[in-house]
Each structure stands twice: as structure tokens, then as C-alpha cells.
C-alpha positions as CSV (number, residue, x, y, z in Angstrom):
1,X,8.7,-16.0,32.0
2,X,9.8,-16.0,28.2
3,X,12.2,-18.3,26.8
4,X,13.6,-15.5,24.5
5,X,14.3,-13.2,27.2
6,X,17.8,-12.4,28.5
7,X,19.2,-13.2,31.4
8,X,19.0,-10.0,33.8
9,X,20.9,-10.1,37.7
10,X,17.8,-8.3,38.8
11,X,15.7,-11.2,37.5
12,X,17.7,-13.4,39.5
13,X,18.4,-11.6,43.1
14,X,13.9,-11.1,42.8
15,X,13.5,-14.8,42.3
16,X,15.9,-15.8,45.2
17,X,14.0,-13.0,47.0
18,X,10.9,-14.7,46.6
19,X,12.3,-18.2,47.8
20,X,13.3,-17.3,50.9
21,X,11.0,-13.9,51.9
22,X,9.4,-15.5,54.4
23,X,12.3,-16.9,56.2
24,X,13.0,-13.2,56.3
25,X,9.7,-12.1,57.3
26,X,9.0,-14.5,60.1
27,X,12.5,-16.0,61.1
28,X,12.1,-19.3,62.3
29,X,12.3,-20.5,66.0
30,X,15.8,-22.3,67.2
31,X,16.1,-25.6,65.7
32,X,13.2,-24.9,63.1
33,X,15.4,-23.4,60.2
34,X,16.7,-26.8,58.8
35,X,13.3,-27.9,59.1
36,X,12.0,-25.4,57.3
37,X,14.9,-25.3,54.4
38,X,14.2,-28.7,53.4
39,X,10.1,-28.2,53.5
40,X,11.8,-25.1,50.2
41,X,13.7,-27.8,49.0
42,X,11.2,-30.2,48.4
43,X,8.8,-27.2,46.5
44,X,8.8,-26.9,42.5
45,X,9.8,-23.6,41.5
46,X,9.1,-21.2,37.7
47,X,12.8,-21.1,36.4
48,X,13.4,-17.1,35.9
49,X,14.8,-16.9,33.0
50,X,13.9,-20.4,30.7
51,X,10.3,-20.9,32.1
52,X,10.6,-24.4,33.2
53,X,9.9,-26.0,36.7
54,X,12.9,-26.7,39.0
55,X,13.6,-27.4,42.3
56,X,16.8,-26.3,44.4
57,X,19.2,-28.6,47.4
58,X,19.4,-27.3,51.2
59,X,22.5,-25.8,51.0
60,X,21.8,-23.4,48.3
61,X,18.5,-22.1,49.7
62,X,21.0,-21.9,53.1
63,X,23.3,-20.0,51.6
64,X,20.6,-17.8,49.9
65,X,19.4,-17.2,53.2
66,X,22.4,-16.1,55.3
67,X,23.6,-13.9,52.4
68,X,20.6,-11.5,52.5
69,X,19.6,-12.1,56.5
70,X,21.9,-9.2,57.7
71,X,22.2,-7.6,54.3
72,X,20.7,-3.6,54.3
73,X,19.6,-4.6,50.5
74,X,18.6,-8.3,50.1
75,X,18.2,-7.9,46.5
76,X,21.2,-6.5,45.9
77,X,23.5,-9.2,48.1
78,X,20.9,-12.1,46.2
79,X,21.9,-10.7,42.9
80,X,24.7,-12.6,40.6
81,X,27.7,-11.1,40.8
82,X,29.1,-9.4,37.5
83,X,31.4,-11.6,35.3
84,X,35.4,-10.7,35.8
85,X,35.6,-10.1,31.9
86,X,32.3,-8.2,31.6
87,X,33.0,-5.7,29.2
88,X,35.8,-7.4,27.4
89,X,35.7,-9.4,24.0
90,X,38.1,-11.8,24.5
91,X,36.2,-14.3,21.7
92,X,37.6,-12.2,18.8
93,X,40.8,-11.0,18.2
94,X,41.5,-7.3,17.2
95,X,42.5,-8.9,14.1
96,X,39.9,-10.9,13.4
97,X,37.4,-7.9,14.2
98,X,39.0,-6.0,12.0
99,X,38.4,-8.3,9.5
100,X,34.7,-8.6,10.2
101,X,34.5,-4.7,9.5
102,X,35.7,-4.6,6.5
103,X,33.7,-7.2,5.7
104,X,30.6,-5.4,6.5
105,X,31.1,-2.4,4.7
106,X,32.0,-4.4,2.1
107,X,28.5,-6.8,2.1
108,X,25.8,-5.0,4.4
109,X,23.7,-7.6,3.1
110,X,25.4,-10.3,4.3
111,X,23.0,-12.0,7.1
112,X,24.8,-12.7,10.5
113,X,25.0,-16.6,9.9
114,X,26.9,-16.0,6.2
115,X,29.6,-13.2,8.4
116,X,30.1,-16.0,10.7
117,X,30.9,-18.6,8.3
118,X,33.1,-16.5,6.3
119,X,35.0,-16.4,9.3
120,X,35.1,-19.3,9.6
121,X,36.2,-20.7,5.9
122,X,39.4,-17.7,6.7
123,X,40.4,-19.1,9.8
124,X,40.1,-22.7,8.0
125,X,42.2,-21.3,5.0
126,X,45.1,-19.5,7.3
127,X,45.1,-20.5,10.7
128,X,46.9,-17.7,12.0
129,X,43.6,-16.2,12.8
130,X,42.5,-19.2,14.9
131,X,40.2,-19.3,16.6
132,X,37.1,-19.0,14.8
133,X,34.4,-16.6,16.8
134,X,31.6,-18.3,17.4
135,X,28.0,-17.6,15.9
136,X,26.5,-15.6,19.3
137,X,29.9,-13.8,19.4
138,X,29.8,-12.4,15.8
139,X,26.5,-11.6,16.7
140,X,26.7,-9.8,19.4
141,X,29.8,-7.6,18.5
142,X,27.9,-6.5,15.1
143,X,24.6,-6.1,17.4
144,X,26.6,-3.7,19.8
145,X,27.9,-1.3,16.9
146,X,24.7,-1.3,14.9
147,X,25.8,-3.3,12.2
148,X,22.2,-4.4,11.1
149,X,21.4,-6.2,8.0
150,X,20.9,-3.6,5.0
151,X,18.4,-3.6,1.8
152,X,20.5,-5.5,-1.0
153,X,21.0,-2.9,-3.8
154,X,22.4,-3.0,-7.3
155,X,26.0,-3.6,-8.3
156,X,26.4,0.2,-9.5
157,X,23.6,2.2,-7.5
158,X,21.9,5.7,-8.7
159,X,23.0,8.1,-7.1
160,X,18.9,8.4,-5.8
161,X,19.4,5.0,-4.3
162,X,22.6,6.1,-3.1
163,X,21.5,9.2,-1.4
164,X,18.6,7.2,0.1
165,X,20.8,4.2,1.3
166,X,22.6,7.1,3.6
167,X,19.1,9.1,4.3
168,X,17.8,5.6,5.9
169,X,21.5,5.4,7.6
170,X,21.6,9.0,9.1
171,X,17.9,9.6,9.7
172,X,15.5,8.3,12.5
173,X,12.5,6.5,10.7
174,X,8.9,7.4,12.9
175,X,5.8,6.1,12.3
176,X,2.9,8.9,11.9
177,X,-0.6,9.2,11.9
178,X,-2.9,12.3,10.8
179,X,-5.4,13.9,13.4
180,X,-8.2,14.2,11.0
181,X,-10.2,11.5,8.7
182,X,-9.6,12.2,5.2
183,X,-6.6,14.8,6.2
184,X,-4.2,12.5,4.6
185,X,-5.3,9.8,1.5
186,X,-2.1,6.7,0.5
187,X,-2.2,6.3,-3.3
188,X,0.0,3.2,-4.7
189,X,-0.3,0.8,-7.2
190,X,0.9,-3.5,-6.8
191,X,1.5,-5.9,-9.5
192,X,-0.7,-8.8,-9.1
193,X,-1.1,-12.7,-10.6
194,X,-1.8,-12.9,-14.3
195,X,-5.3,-13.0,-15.9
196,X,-6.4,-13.6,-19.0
197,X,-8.8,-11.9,-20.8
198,X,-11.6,-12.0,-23.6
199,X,-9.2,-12.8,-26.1
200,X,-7.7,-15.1,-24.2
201,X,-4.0,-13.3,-24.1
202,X,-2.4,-13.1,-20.8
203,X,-1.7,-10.0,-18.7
204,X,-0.4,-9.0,-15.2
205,X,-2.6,-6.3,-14.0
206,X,-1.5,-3.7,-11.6
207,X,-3.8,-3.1,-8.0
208,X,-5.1,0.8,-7.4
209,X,-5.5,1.0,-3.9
210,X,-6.5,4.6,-2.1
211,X,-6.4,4.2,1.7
212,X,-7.3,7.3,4.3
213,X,-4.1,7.8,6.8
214,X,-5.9,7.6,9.6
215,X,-9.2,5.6,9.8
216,X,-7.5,3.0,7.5
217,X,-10.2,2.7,5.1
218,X,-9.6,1.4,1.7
219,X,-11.5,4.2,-0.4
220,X,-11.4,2.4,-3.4
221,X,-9.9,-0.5,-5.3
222,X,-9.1,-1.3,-8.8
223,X,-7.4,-3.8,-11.0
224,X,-5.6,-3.0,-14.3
225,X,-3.5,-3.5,-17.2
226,X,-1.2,-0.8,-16.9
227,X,0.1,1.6,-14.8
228,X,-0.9,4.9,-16.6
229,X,-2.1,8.1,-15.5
230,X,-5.4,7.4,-17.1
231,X,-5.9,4.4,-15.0
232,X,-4.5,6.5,-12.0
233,X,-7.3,9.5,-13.2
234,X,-9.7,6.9,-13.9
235,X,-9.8,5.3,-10.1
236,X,-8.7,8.3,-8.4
237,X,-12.2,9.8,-9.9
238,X,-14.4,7.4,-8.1
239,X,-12.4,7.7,-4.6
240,X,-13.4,11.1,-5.2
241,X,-17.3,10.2,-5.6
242,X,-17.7,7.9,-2.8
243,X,-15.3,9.1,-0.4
244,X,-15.3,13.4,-0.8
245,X,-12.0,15.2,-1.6
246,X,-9.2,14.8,0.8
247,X,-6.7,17.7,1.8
248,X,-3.5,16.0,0.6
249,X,-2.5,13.0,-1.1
250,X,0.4,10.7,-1.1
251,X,2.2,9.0,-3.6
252,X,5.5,8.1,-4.9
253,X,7.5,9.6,-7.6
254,X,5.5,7.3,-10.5
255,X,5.5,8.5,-14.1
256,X,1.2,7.9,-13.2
257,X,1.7,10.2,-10.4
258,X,3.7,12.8,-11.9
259,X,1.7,13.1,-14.8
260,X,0.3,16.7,-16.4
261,X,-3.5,15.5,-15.4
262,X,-2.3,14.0,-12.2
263,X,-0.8,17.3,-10.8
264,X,-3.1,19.9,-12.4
265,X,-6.7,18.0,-11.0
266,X,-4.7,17.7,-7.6
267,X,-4.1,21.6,-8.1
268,X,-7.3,22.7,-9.2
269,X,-9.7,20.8,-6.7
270,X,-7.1,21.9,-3.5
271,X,-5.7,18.9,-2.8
272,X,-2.0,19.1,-1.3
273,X,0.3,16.5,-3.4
274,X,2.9,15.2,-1.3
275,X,5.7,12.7,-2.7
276,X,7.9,10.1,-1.0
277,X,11.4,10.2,-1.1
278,X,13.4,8.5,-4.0
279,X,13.6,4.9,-2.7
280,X,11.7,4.9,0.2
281,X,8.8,2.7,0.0
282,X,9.0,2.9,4.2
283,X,7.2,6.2,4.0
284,X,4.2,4.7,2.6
285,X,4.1,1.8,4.7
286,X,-0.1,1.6,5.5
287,X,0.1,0.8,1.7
288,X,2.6,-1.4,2.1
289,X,0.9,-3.7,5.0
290,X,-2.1,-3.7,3.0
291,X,-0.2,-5.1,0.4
292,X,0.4,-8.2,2.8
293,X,-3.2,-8.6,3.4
294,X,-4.8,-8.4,0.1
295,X,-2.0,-11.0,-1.2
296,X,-2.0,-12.9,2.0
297,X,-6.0,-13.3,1.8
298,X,-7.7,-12.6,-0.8
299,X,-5.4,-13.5,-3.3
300,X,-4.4,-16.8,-1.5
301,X,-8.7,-17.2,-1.9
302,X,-7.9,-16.9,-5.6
303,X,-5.3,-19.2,-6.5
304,X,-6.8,-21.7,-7.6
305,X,-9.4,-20.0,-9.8
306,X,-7.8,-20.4,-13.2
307,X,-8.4,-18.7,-16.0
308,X,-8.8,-15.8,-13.8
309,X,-10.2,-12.9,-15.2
310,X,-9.9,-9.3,-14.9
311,X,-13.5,-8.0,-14.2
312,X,-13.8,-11.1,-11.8
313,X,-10.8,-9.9,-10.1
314,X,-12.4,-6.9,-9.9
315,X,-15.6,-7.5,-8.6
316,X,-13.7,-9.9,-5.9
317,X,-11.8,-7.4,-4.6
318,X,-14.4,-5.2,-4.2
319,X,-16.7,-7.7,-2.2
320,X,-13.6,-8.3,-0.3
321,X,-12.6,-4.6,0.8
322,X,-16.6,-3.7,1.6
323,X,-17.8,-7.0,3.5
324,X,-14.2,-7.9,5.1
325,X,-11.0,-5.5,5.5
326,X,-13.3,-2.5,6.0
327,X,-15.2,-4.1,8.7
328,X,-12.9,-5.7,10.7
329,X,-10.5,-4.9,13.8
330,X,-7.1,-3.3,12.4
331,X,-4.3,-4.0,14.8
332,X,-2.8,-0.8,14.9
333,X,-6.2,1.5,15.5
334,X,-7.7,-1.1,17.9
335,X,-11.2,-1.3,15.6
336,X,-12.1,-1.5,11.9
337,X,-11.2,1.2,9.8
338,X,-15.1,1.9,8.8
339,X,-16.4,2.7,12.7
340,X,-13.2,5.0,12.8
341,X,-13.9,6.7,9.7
342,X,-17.3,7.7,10.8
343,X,-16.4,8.5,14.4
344,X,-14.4,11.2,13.0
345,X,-13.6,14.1,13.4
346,X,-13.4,14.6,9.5
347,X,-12.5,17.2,7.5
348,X,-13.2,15.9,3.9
349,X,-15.2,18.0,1.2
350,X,-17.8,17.5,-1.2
351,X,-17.0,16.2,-4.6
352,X,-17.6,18.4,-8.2
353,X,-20.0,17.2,-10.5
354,X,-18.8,15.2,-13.2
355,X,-17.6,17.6,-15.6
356,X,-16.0,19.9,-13.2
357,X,-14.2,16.5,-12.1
358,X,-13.3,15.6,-15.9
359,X,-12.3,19.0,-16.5
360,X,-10.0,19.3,-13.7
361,X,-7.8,15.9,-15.3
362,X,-6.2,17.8,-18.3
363,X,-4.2,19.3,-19.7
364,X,-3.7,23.3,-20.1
365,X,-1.9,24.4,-23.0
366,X,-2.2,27.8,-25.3
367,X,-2.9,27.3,-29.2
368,X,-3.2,29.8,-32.0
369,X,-6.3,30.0,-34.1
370,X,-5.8,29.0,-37.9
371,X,-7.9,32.1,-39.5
372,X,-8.6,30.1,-42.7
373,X,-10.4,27.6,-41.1
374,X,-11.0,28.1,-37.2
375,X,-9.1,25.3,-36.7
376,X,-6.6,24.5,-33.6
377,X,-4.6,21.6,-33.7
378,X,-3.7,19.6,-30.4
379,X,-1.8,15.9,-30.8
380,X,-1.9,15.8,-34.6
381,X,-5.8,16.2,-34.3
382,X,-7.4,19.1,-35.6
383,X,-10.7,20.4,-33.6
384,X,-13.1,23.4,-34.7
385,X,-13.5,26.0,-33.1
386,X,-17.0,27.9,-33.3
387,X,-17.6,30.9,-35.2
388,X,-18.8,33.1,-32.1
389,X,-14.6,32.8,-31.0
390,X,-12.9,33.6,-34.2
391,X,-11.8,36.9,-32.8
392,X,-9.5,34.4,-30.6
393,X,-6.1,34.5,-31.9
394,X,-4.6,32.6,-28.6
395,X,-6.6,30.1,-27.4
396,X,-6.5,28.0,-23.7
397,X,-7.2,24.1,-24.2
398,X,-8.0,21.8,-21.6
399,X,-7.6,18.1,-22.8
400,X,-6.6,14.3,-21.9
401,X,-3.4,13.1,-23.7
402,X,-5.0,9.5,-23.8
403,X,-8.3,10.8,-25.2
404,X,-9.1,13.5,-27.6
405,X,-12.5,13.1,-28.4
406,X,-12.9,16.3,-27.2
407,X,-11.0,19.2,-25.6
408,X,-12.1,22.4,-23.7
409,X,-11.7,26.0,-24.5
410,X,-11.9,27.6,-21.6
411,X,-11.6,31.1,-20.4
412,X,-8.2,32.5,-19.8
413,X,-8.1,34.6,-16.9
414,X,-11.1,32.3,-14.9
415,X,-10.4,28.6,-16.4
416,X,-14.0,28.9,-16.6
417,X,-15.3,26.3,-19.4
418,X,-16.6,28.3,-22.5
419,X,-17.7,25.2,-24.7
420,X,-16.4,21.9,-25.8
421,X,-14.6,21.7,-28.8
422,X,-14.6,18.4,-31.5
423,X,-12.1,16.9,-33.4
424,X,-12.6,18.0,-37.3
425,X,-15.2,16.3,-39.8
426,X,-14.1,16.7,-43.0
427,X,-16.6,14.4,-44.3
428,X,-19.8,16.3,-42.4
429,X,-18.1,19.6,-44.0
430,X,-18.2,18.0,-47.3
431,X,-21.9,18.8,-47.3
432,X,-21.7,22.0,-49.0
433,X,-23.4,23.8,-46.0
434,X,-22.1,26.7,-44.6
435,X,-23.8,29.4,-41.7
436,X,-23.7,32.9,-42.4
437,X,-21.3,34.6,-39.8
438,X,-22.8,37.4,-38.0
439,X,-21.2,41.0,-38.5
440,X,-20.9,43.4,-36.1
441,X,-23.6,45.9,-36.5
442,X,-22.0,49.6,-37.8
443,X,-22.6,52.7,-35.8
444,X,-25.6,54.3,-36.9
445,X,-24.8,58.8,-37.5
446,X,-27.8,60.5,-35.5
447,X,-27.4,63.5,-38.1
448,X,-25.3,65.3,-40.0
449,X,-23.5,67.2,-37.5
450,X,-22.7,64.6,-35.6
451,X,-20.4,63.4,-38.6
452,X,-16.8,63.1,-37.6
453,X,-14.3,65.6,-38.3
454,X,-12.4,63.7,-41.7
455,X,-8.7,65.0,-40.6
456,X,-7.6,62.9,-37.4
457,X,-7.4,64.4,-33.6
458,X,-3.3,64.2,-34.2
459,X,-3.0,65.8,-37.5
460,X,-5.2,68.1,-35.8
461,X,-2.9,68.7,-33.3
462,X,0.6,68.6,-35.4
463,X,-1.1,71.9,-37.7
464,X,-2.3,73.6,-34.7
465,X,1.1,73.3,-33.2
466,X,2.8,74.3,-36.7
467,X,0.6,77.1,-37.1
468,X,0.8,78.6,-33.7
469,X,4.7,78.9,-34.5
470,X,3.4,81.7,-36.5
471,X,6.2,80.8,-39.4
472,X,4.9,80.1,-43.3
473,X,4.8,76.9,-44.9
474,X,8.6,76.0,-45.7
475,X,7.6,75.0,-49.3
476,X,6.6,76.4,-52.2
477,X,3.8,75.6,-54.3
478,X,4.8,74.2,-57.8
479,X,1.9,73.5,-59.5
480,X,0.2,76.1,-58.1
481,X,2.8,78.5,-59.5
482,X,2.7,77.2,-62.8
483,X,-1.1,77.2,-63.3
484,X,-0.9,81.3,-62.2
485,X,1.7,82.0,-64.5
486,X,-0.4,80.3,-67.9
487,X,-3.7,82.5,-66.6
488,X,-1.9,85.5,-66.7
489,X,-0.4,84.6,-70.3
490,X,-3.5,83.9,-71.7
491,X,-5.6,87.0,-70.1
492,X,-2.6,89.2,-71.9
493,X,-3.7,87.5,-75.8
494,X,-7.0,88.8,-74.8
């Protein structure tokens, strides 16, 4: 029996039961019961509720006997009679409990011990309230209303960490598991000891873990200086390689996460994005507990290593996930995450080459095409565009914020990659060389009569349409006039 465990009057009425059953079962001849009370008497028995070994007098195991030997339920006439005052809290005044809610709501935080002693140092300080509750009383009444022990939060709360403090208040919390393998990946990120590096400057690098939901695998591992979305692209990237693509991904609501690259890739290679709540680190919680391991093993391995470096941190913790937490029994799932991964079922898909996987972390934006030059410019960087797409006036860019080496025009209906565009070299340009651009070949006339017509279709149309009004020309001819009139002067001299 457990030391721990409450008291119960079924516990008891079983245990007395069990003493004296087989008085019950085969009752004893005349003049044999006292014989046979003190042969109980003398016998060690498990005590039902603190564990330990006791023994009971005659006249209890007597009384035990005669209470359940006409009885229609033994257990119930062996079982403890209820307390008088059960139900009543007669340890703390309405007054004083009054007190002790206030306080709550004024410090959820408070542990149990610190409400008690509180109460204490007010009883102390006016004695009217006397007399001071106990420490099992205060914790029992706060027990019985649900007055647990909340998450300490700051002096003047968000109102995020306000609306999650009464989400986690009004809302059941459930734990969860996906049906598939590779259904559902964790993403998070954990601040770690400092390291120094090359230089010998001093850093506290930031853990990129990736964990499938329900095989428990740790996908892939990475240390690093900062939390950034390149770092976040950079190890997501490899998860990708070694494990497949997932169907949806959780994270929480990170700057990394949120990020332009971060939510396009996640968009373009069909991969669900799903967010925690504001404040919620509960709703991750697989990432959470393997928090606890990697600091409560293989960092505790590592604390003594000094100076500790980043790319031995690194290659550590990858020895360490492979060779240890991948291969051995998880509590929760009964056996180690990499058997469960490969028993399935699984519903992961093949990873994109390496350019299609590059391509799909950036950035789409629309530029306009500088005719003088064939120039776009993205970041305060200027990149050439080729000749062949000079035509473009709007232009669709793919590119990384935290590396414009290059950038990708690609098509704007398809996002199909037309070429890779460079950052301008003036310097290279400065060589005086220049390609002729191709023109577009003229229509060639098959003959004569095949020569188009030199008045357009619509002015075509506007005098046929005047013309079939069948009124003259409202104008009159000056100059035509004139030149009639001089003829006619000088055919008269003649």
C-alpha cells in the first residue's frame, strides 16, 4: 500500500474483512472462538493505508467479528463510520476564507505554504481572526475550489498574455498524437550555454530541433548564433533532405517562423503551417520535454568542456541524437522513436532537388525594368537582366533577404524559373564590350499585290459610312478654288 495515498472507508472495512473472513467462513466450534481470536492477535498485519506491519488486541478483532457476523453486508458494517462534521470547514472562519480569496486573486502565484503563512503573520498582527488555519487546511479548501498555483506573469500583462492567462483558465488542455509518421513535424528553437569561437568572442547559441509528432524522432539538430529565418531556412532544408516533406508543420509565432521565406517555401512545397497560440508553449510540449533531455544529458556531458565550441557542439549533438535519443525506449510510445518511425504507416513525400528547395525560400516581389540599362533593383542592389527579356516591363523576383548574390526571375503565371539573375558589374562592363541585340525579323511582302491598303480599315470605314449618307463634303475647297480662278485669268490674256 502507498504512503501517499488517502485514507478511504472502503480500504478499511476490506482490510478488517480480510482479518476475520475466515472466522466467517468456517465459524468456529463452541469454546474455540477465543482460541482462535488470540491465534489473529498474535499475527503481523500490512497497515492499509501507511504500509507498515502492525498487529491488533482481542477485543478489537472481537468486536470486528460480531459487527459483521449477522451483518447482510460485512463490508459495509466493517467500514469506518463517517465523521459528524464531514462536510463542514470548521478550521477557517467565513472571515478568514474570505480573506484567503482575495488573496488568491490577488497573487495566483503564491504557492500554498506562502497563503498559509500570510495567514498566519494576519492573525499574528490582529488577533481577531484567531485562529490561524493550519497548513493541510489552507490546502485543502484552495484544493476543493481549484485554486491551483498559476504561471507568474508580468506586473502589467499584454493583452496576448492576458487573453492566454484566461484561455488556459476556461479551456481543457489534452494531450494529442497524429495517426500518421511525418503527418505532423515540431519546429522550436532553445537557448543553450555559451561558446566561444575562432576569434575567441563569446556567444550563446540557439538549438534547431525538428521532431515528427508521432514517432518522436528528432529529424534534425542544429546549433546557432542567432535566431533568424536564415538559420530556421538553413536547418529546416536538411530535415527536408534526410527526412522527406512532412504534411504540416508546427511552430510558434517567432519573427524566424513568420518570416516571408519561412511562409512562402511552406506554401510552395504543400506543407500545412500551423501556429501555437500567443503564450502557450503547452501546445508544443514534445519540444518542450526534449528540451529536458538534451539539457538534462547531453549538456550535463558537456559542462565541463570549456572553451566549448560551436562546430563541437554541433557535431555532439548530432552523435548524441543518432546513436542515443533516437534509439532508445521513449516513455510515452513504449519504444524508441526510430523503430516507430519505420513501422509506420507514413505518409511523408519526396524532397525537390536542390534548387527547387532554394527556390521555394524567397521571396516574391514584382519590379519594373530600367529601359536604359536592363537593370532591376532589389535591396539597394542592382542585378542585370538579360537582353532576351528586355520586352519585360514588370518583372517577378524570387530572392533571400539575407543573401543577394543572386535572385530569380521567374515566370509570372507558372513561378516557373526562367534564369538566374546577378548583382551588377560595373567593373566587367567597363570593358568596352557590348553584344549586338537581335531584332525581330520584318515581314517579308510576297508581291506587289499583296501590299497593304495605305488608308487604315477605320478610316475606311468612317468614308464609307460618310459617303453612303449620300450628302456632299460640308467644306469647300480653298485652294483649289483659287488655283481655278488664276487658269481661267491667264487662258483669257491668251
Amino acid at each position: 500500500m502507498s504512503k501517499n495515498k488517502e485514507p478511504a472507508i472502503s480500504d478499511w472495512a476490506q482490510f478488517r474483512f480480510s482479518v476475520i473472513g475466515a472466522l466467517l467462513a468456517r465459524p468456529p466450534e463452541k469454546g474455540q472462538l477465543r482460541s482462535k481470536l488470540e491465534e489473529l492477535a498474535r499475527r503481523q498485519y500490512r497497515h492499509p493505508i501507511r504500509g507498515n506491519w502492525v498487529s491488533f488486541g482481542v477485543s478489537t478483532i472481537e468486536r470486528w467479528y460480531y459487527r459483521a457476523l449477522n451483518a447482510a453486508d460485512p463490508i459495509e458494517a466493517l467500514a469506518r463510520k463517517p465523521r459528524s462534521d464531514l462536510g463542514q470547514n470548521t478550521a477557517l472562519s467565513p472571515e478568514l476564507f474570505e480573506i484567503l480569496c482575495k488573496q488568491y486573486r490577488q497573487y495566483p502565484h503564491w504557492s500554498y505554504q506562502l497563503h498559509t503563512d500570510n495567514l498566519r503573520a494576519l492573525v499574528s498582527l490582529e488577533p481577531q481572526w484567531a485562529p490561524a488555519p493550519s497548513y493541510a487546511t489552507v490546502l485543502r479548501r484552495m484544493k476543493e475550489r481549484g485554486w491551483i498555483k498559476k504561471r507568474s506573469v508580468r506586473r502589467d500583462p499584454t493583452a496576448g498574455q492576458q487573453r492566454a492567462v484566461e484561455r488556459l483558465e476556461q479551456r481543457e488542455v489534452r494531450s494529442f498524437e497524429s495517426e500518421y509518421v511525418h503527418a505532423l513535424w515540431h519546429l522550436d528553437f532553445h537557448v543553450g550555454r555559451r561558446i566561444v569561437d575562432v576569434n575567441g568572442k563569446w556567444h550563446t547559441p540557439k538549438a534547431l530541433c525538428i521532431m515528427d509528432d508521432r514517432s518522436r524522432l528528432c529529424c534534425h539538430i542544429q546549433w546557432y548564433l542567432d535566431e533568424t529565418a536564415e538559420a530556421l531556412c538553413h536547418g529546416l532544408s536538411q530535415a527536408f533532405c534526410k527526412r522527406g516533406l512532412p504534411r504540416s508543420l508546427m511552430t510558434d509565432n517567432g519573427a524566424a517562423m513568420l518570416a516571408h521565406e519561412t511562409q512562402n517555401a511552406l506554401l510552395r512545397l504543400g506543407i500545412v503551417h500551423e501556429t501555437t497560440l500567443a503564450y502557450s508553449p503547452y501546445q508544443n510540449g514534445k519540444q518542450e520535454a526534449f528540451w529536458g533531455q538534451l539539457e538534462g544529458r547531453l549538456l550535463a556531458m558537456l559542462s565541463r568542456l570549456e572553451p566549448l565550441t560551436l562546430a563541437f557542439l554541433n557535431q555532439a549533438s548530432q552523435a548524441w541524437v543518432e546513436q542515443e535519443y533516437n534509439r532508445s525506449v521513449h516513455h510515452e510510445i513504449a519504444t524508441c522513436p526510430i523503430k516507430r518511425l519505420l513501422e509506420g504507416p507514413d505518409v511523408s513525400r519526396r524532397c525537390p532537388d536542390n534548387q527547387k528547395l532554394r527556390l521555394a525560400f524567397t521571396v516574391l516581389e514584382a519590379r519594373s525594368q530600367r529601359k536604359s540599362d536592363g537593370t532591376i533593383q532589389i535591396k539597394g542592389v542592382r542585378f542585370e537582366v538579360p537582353s532576351r527579356f528586355r520586352h519585360f516591363h514588370r518583372l517577378h523576383i524570387r530572392y533571400q533577404s539575407w543573401d543577394l548574390s543572386a535572385a530569380y526571375l521567374v515566370d509570372k503565371h507558372t513561378g516557373k524559373l526562367l534564369c538566374t539573375l546577378f548583382p551588377q558589374d560595373k567593373i566587367k562592363n567597363a570593358n568596352q564590350h557590348r553584344r549586338r541585340l537581335q531584332q525581330a525579323p520584318a515581314p517579308v511582302m510576297a508581291s506587289t499585290k499583296d501590299a497593304p491598303n495605305p488608308i487604315p480599315p477605320l478610316l475606311r470605314k468612317i468614308l464609307a459610312d460618310y459617303a453612303a449618307t449620300g450628302l456632299a463634303p460640308a467644306y469647300l475647297p480653298k485652294e483649289e478654288s483659287n488655283l481655278n480662278a488664276t487658269d481661267t485669268l491667264e487662258d483669257t490674256d491668251e
